[in-house]
C-alpha positions in Angstrom: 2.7 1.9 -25.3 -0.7 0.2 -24.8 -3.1 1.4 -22.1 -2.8 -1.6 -19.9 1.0 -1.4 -20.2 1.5 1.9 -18.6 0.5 1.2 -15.3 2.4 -2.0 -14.7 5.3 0.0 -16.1 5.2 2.4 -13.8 4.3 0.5 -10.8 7.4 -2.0 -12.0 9.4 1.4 -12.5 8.9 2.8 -9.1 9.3 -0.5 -7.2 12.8 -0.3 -9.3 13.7 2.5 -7.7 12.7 1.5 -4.4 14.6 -1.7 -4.3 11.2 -3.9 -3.5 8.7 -5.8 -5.2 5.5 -4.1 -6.8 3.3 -5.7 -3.8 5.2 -3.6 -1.7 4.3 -0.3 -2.8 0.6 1.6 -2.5 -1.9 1.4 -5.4 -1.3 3.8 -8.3 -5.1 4.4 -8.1 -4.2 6.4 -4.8 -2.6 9.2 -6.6 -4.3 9.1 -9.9 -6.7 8.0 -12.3 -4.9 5.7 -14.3 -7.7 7.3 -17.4 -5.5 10.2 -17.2 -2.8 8.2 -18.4 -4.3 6.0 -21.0 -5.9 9.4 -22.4 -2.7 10.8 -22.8 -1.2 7.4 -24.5 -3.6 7.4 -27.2 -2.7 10.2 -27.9 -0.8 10.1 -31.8 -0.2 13.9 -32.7 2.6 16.4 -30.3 4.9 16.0 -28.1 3.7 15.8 -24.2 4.6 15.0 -20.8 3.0 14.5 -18.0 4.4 14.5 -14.1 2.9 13.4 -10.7 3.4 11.9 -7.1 3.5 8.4 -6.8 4.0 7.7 -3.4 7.8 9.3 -2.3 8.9 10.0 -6.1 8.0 12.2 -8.9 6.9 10.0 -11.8 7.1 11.2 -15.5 5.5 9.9 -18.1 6.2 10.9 -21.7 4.7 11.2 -25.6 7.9 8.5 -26.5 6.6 5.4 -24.0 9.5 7.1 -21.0 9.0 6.9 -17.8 10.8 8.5 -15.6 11.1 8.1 -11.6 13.2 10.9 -9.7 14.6 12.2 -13.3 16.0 8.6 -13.5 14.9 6.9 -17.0 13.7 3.4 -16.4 13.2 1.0 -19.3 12.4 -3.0 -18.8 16.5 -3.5 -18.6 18.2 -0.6 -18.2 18.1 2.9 -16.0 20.5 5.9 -16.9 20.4 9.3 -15.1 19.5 12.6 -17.9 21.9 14.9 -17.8 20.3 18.3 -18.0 
């Protein structure tokens, strides 16, 4: 996932699960430092994750490019529910 990428992903991911359009939601750069993310992205070696609070949902992000929104995995075309 390239840096630039992972914000509009998860802004698009969130919106998703909110049913609205991205204009409609509050600026990721009110929860976090989108650095923290692009950090974590460059990273090559180990397996991470990394959760926070984007407005009403708990956003995942992880070493693989997923994002997940309220334990729902969003991808460009498709969202499934992980079973635990």
């Amino acid at each position: 996932m390239t840096e630039p990428d992972i914000v509009s992903k998860i802004v698009k991911a969130v919106a998703a699960a909110d049913g609205v359009d991205t204009a409609e939601l509050d600026s990721l750069y009110e929860y976090i430092n989108p650095e923290a993310l692009y950090t974590l992205c460059e990273q090559e070696r180990g397996e991470w994750s990394f959760t926070f609070q984007f407005s009403d949902h708990q956003v995942t992000v992880t070493h693989d490019s997923q994002i997940l929104v309220d334990g729902v995995a969003h991808t460009p075309d498709v969202s499934n529910r992980f079973d635990a």
